[in-house]
C-alpha positions as CSV (number, residue, x, y, z in Angstrom):
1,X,9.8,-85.3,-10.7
2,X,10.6,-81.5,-10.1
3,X,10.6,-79.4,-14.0
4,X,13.1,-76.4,-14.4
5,X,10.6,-73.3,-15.2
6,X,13.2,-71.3,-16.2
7,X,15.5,-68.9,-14.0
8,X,16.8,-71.8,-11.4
9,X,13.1,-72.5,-10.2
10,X,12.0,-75.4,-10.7
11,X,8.0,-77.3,-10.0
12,X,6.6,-80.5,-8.9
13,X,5.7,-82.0,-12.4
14,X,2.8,-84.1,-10.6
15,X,0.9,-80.7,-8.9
16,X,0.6,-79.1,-12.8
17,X,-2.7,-79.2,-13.9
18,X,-2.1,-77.6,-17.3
19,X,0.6,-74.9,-18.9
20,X,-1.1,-72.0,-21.2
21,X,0.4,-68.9,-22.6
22,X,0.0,-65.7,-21.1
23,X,-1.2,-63.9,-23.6
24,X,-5.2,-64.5,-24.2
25,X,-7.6,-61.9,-21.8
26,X,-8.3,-65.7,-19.8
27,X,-5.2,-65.9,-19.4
28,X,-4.6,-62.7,-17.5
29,X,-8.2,-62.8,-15.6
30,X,-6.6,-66.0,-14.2
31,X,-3.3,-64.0,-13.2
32,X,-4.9,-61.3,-11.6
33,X,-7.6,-63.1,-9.8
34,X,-4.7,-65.5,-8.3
35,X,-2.8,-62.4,-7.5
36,X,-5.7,-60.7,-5.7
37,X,-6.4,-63.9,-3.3
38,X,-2.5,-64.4,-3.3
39,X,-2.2,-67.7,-4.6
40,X,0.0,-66.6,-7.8
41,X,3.5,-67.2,-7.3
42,X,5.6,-65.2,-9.8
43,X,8.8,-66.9,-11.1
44,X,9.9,-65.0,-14.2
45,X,12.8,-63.2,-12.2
46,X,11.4,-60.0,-13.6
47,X,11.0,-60.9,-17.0
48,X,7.8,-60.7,-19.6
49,X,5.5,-63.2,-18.3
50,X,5.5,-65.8,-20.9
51,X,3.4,-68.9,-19.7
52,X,1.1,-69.7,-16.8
53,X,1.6,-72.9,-15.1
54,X,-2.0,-74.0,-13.3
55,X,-1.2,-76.2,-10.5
56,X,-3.1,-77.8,-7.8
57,X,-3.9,-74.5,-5.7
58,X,-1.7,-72.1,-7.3
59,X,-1.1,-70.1,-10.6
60,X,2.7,-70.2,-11.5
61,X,4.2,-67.5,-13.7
62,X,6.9,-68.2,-16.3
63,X,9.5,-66.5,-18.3
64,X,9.3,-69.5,-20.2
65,X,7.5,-70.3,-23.6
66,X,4.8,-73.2,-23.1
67,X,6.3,-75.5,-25.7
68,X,9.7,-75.0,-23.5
69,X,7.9,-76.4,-20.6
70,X,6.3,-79.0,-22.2
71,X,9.4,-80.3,-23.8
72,X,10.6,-80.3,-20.1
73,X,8.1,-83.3,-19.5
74,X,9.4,-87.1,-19.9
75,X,8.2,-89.0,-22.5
76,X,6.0,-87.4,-25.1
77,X,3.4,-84.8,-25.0
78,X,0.1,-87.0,-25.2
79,X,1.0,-88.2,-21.9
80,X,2.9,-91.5,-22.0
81,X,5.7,-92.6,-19.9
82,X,9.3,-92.6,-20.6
């Protein structure tokens, strides 16, 4: 099932790993070292990064809040099924 991260992009809701905000020093040692070996693909069409989606080989960044993208999943957010 593909999610909408905001801004008409949209991700494979099976590669995510996990969806953190942006804002702790982890957070941003995460961006930057994806950044450096190029495996950070930057989706917030220019805006304030938000959220960072960790998927299977890549760091995606948001313009999207965490709880937005959550809410995004089906079913409810301790993991069961529609």
């Amino acid at each position: 099932m593909l999610i909408n991260i905001g801004y008409g992009n949209v991700v494979n809701s099976d590669k995510i790993v996990t969806v953190i905000s942006s804002d702790s020093a982890p957070a941003r040692r995460l961006i930057q070292g994806a950044k450096d070996k190029g495996t950070a693909i930057d989706a917030t069409q220019g805006r304030k990064t938000k959220s960072v989606i960790v998927a299977e080989g890549y760091i995606i960044l948001s313009a999207l809040l965490p709880d937005t993208i959550a809410d995004r999943f089906p079913g409810d957010r301790m993991g069961e099924e529609a």
